[in-house]
C-alpha positions as CSV (number, residue, x, y, z in Angstrom):
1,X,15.1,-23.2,-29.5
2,X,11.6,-23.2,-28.4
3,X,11.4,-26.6,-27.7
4,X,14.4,-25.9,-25.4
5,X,12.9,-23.0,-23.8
6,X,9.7,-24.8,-23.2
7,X,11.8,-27.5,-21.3
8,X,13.5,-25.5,-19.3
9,X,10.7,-23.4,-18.1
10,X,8.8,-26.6,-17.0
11,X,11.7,-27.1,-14.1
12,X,11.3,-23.8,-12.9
13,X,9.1,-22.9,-10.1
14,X,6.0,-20.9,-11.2
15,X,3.4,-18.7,-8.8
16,X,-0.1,-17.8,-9.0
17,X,-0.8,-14.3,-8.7
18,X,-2.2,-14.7,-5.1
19,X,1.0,-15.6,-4.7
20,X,2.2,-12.9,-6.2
21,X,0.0,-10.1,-5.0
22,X,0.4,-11.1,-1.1
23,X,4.5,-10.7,-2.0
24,X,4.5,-7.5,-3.6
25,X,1.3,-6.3,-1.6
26,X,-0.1,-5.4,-4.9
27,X,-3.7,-6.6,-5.3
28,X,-4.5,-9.4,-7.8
29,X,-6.9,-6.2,-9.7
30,X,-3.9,-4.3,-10.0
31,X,-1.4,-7.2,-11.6
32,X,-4.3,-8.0,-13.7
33,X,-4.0,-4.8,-15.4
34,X,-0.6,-4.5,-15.8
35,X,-0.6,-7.9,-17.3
36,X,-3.5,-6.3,-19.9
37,X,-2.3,-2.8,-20.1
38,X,1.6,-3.0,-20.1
39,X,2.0,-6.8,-21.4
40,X,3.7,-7.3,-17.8
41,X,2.3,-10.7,-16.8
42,X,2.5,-14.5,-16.7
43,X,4.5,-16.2,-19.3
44,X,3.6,-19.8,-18.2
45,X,0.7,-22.0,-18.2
46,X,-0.1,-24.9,-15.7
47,X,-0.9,-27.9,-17.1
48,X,-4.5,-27.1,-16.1
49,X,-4.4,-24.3,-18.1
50,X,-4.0,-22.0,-15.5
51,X,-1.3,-18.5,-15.6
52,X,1.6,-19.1,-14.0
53,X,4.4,-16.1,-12.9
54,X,8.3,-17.5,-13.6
55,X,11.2,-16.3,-12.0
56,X,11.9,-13.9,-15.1
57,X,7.8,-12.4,-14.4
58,X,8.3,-11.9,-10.7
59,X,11.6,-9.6,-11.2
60,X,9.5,-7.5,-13.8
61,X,6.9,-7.1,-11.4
62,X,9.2,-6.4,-8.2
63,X,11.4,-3.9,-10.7
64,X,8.0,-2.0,-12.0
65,X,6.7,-1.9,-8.5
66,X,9.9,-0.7,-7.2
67,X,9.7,2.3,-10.5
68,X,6.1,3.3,-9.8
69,X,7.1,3.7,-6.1
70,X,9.8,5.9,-7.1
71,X,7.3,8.3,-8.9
72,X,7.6,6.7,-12.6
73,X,4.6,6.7,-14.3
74,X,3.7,3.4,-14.6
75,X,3.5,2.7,-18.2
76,X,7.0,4.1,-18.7
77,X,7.7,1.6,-15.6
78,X,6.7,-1.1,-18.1
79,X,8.6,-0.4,-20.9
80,X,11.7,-0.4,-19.2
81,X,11.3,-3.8,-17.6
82,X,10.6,-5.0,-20.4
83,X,13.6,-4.0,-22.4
84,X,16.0,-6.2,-19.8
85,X,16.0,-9.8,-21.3
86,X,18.8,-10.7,-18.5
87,X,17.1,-11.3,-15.2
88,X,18.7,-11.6,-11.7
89,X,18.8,-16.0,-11.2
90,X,16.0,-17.7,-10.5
91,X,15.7,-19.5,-6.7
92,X,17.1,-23.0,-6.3
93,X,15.5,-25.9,-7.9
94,X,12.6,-27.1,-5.8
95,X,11.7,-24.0,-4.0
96,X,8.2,-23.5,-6.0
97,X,5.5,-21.9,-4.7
98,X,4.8,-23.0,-0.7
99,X,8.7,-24.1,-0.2
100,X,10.4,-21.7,0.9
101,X,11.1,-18.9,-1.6
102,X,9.7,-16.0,-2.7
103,X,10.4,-13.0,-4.7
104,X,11.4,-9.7,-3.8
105,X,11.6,-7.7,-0.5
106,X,12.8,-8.7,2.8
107,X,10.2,-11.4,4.6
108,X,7.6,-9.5,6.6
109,X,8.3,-10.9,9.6
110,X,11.4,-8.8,10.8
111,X,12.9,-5.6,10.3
112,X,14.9,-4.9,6.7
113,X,18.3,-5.6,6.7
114,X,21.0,-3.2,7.2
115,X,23.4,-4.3,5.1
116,X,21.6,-4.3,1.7
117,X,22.4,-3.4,-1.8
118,X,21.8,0.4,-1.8
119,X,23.1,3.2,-3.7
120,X,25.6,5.1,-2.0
121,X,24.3,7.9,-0.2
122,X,20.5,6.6,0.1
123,X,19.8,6.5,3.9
124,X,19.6,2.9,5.8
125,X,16.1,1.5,6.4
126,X,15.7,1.8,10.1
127,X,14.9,-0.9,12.6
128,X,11.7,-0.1,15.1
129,X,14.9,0.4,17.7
130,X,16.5,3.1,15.7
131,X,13.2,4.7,14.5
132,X,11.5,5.1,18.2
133,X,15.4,6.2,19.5
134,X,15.3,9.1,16.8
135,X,11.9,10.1,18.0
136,X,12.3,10.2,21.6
137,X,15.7,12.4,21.0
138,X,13.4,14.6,18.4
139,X,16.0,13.8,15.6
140,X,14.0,15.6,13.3
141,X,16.0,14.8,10.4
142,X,16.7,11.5,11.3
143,X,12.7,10.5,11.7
144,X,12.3,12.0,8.3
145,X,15.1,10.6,6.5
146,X,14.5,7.4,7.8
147,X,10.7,7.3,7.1
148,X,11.3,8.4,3.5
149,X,14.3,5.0,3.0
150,X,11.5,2.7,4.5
151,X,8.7,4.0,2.2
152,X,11.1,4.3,-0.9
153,X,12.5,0.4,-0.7
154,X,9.6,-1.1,0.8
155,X,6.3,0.7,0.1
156,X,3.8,2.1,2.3
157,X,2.3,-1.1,3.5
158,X,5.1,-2.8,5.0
159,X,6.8,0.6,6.5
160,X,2.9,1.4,8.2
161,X,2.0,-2.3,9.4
162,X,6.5,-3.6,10.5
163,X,7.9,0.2,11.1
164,X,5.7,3.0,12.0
165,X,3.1,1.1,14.2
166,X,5.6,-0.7,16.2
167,X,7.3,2.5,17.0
168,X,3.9,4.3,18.0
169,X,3.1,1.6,20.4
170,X,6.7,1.9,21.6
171,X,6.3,5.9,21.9
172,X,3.1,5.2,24.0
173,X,4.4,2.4,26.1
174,X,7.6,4.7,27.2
175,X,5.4,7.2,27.8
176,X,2.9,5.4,30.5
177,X,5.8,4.3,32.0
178,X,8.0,7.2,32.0
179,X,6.2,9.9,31.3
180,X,7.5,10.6,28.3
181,X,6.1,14.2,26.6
182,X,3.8,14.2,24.3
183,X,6.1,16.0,21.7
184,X,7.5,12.8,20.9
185,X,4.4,11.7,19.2
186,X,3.7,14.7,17.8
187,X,7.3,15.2,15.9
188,X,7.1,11.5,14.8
189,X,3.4,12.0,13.9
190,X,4.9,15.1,11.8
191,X,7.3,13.6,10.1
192,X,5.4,10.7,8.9
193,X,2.8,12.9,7.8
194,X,5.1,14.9,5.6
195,X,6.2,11.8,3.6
196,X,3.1,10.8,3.3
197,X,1.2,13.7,1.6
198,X,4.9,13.9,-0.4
199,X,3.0,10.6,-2.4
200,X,-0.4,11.7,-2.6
201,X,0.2,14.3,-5.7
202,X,-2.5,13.5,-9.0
203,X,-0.7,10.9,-10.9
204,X,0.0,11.7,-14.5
205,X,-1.6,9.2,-16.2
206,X,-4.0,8.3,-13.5
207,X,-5.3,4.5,-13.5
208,X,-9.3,4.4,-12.8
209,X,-11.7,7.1,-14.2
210,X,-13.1,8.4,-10.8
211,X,-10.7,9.5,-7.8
212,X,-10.5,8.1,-4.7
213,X,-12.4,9.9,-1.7
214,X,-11.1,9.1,1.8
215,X,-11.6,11.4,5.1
216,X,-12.4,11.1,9.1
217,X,-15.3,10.0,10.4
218,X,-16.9,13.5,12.2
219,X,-15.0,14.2,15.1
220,X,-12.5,11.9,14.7
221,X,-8.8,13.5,15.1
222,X,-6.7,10.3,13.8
223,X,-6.4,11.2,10.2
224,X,-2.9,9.4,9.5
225,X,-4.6,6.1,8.5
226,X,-6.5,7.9,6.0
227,X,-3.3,9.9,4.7
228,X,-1.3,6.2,4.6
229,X,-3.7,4.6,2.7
230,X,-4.3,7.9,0.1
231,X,-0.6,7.3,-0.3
232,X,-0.3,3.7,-1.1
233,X,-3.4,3.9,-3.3
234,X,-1.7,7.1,-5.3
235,X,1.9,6.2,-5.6
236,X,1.9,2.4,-6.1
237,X,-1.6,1.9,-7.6
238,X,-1.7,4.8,-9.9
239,X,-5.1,6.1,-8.4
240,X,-6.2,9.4,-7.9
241,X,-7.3,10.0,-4.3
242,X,-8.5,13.2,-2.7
243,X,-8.2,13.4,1.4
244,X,-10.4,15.6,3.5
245,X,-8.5,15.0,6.3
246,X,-9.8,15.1,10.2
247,X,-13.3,15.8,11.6
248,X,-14.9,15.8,8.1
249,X,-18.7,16.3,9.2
250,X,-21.2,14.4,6.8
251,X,-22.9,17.4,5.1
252,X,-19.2,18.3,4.0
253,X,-18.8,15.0,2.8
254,X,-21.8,14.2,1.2
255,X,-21.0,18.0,-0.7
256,X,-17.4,16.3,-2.1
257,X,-19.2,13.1,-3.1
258,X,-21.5,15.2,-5.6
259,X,-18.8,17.0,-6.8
260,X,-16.1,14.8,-7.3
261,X,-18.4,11.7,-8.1
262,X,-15.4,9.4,-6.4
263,X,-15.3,5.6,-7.6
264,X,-15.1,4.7,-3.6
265,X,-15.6,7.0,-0.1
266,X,-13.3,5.7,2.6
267,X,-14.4,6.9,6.1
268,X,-11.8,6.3,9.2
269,X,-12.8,5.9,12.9
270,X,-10.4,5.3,15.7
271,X,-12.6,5.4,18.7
272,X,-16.1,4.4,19.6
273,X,-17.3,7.7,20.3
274,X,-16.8,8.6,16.5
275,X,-18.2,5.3,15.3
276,X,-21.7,5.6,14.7
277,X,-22.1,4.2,11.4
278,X,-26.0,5.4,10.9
279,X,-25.0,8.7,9.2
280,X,-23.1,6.4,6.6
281,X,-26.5,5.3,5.7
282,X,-27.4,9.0,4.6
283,X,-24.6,9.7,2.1
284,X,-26.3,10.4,-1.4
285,X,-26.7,7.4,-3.5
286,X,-24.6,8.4,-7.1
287,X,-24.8,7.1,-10.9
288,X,-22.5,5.9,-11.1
289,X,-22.1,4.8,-7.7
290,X,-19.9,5.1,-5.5
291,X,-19.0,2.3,-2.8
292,X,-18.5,3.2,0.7
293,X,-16.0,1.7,2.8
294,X,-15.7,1.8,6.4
295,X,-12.1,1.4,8.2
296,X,-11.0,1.5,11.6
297,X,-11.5,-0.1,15.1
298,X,-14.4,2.7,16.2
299,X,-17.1,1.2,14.3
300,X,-20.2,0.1,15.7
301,X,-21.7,-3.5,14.7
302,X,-24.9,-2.4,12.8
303,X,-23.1,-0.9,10.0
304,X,-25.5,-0.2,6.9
305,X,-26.0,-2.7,4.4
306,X,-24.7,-0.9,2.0
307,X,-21.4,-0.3,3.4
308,X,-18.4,-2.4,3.5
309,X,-16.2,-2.7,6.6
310,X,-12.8,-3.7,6.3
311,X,-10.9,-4.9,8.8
312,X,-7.0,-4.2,8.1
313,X,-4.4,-2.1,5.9
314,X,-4.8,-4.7,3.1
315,X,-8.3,-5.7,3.0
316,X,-8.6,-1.8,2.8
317,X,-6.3,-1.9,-0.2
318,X,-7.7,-4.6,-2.0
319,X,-11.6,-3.6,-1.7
320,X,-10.7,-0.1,-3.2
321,X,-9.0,-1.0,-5.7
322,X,-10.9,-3.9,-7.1
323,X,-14.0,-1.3,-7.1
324,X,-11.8,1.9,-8.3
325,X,-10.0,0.3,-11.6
326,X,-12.6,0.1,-14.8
């Protein structure tokens, strides 16, 4: 039986866990301690020795992502993936790693389809069209409802980077050409921020030792970045994140860093005029410390040494949590 086993599993495809982590948008950190934690990992070895996901491994991972999205802690998460021993079929034969296939969610690239396998009575996953149509008629409920379908099959990454800023910059292009109020923004701006604080709660068992400190740069206004990431960090990595929210000034959040002693500070600029990074330098130096991280397009160039500037939604995700998890 073994012997058979260990045949068949040589013709299926197997995935590293970059792989892996760039499908789920899960960081390679993260999987890692599953894997450790939870005993959800690789089953497979390369012949160089190397761990290697099967078909059987990536449904585990996509169902335990999918259960600690839904608000599942996720050690209970774990156990139930790992009492199904019948797994959806793997791909075709051939369609390894690079081919063609990969696990999971709809491709990146477009918007979800409309036609998938939901429960009855769980709202559709919007396309950008439907979303921006919703706001500009202040369907309320519609915005909300939508917003919530989105981050509940797809996580907060793809619904910020494929659904919600596609329909901003839709919002704003409508409204330089028509004139378009501003209550638009403002009631989709609402709504979005509603599901979002709806995932920031303390996890139960939370997953690093130190929480998660994230706020606006001192007169900055455009705290939904901040709020977006708190969320992805809290419901799908199991971290602990506390969010000061706009126009933090330094003093206040040098204050939170000595009380809270956080793992990692995230600070958020939108516009050059709140981009100075040179009070970034000031923030007290902890034991044990704390890393700073610097996101958004308002930055400066001469950032402190000591800082680390990330660039987009997932470098932001990956640097935090590879410093935040023990």
């Amino acid at each position: 039986m073994d012997e058979q086993r260990r045949v068949v599993a040589d013709e299926e495809p197997a995935y590293g866990i970059g792989a892996v982590a760039r499908r789920l948008g899960v960081p390679a950190p993260t999987l890692r301690t599953w894997n450790l934690r939870y005993g959800v990992g690789p089953s497979r070895r390369s012949p160089g020795g190397h761990r290697r996901y099967d078909a059987r491994d990536l449904w585990r991972l996509e169902e335990m992502n999918r259960l600690i999205r839904s608000g599942i802690p996720a050690s209970d998460a774990a156990r139930r993936v790992l009492r199904v021993e019948v797994v959806p079929p793997a791909p075709p034969a051939g369609q390894a790693e690079g081919q063609g296939w990969e696990p999971g969610w709809p491709t990146p690239q477009g918007p979800p389809s409309l036609t998938d396998d939901r429960p009855p009575g769980v709202p559709t996953v919007p396309t950008v069209a439907m979303l921006a149509r919703a706001a500009m008629t202040l369907d309320s409920v519609a915005v909300h409802d939508w917003i919530g379908a989105a981050l509940s099959r797809h996580g907060v990454l793809w619904t910020w980077e494929h659904l919600v800023m596609p329909v901003f910059e839709t919002i704003c292009r409508r409204q330089s050409e028509n004139g378009a109020s501003i209550e638009v923004e403002h009631l989709f701006s609402d709504r979005l921020m509603a599901a979002l604080i709806g995932l920031t709660g303390r996890p139960l068992r939370p997953v690093g030792p130190r929480p998660v400190l994230l706020a606006c740069a001192e007169n900055d206004l455009h705290s939904l970045p901040i709020y977006a990431l708190a969320a992805a960090l809290t419901a799908e990595h199991g971290l602990e994140t506390r969010v000061l929210g706009a126009r933090t000034p330094y003093p206040a959040l040098a204050d939170a860093m000595r009380r809270l002693g956080p793992s990692v500070v995230f600070v958020w600029s939108q516009l050059p005029e709140t981009g100075d990074p040179a009070p970034l330098a000031s923030l007290p130096v902890l034991r044990p410390p704390s890393l700073v991280v610097a996101g958004g397009m308002g930055w400066w160039d001469d950032m402190p040494a000591s800082v680390r500037h990330v660039a987009s939604f997932q470098e932001a995700l990956t640097r935090i949590v590879t410093a935040a998890l023990p």
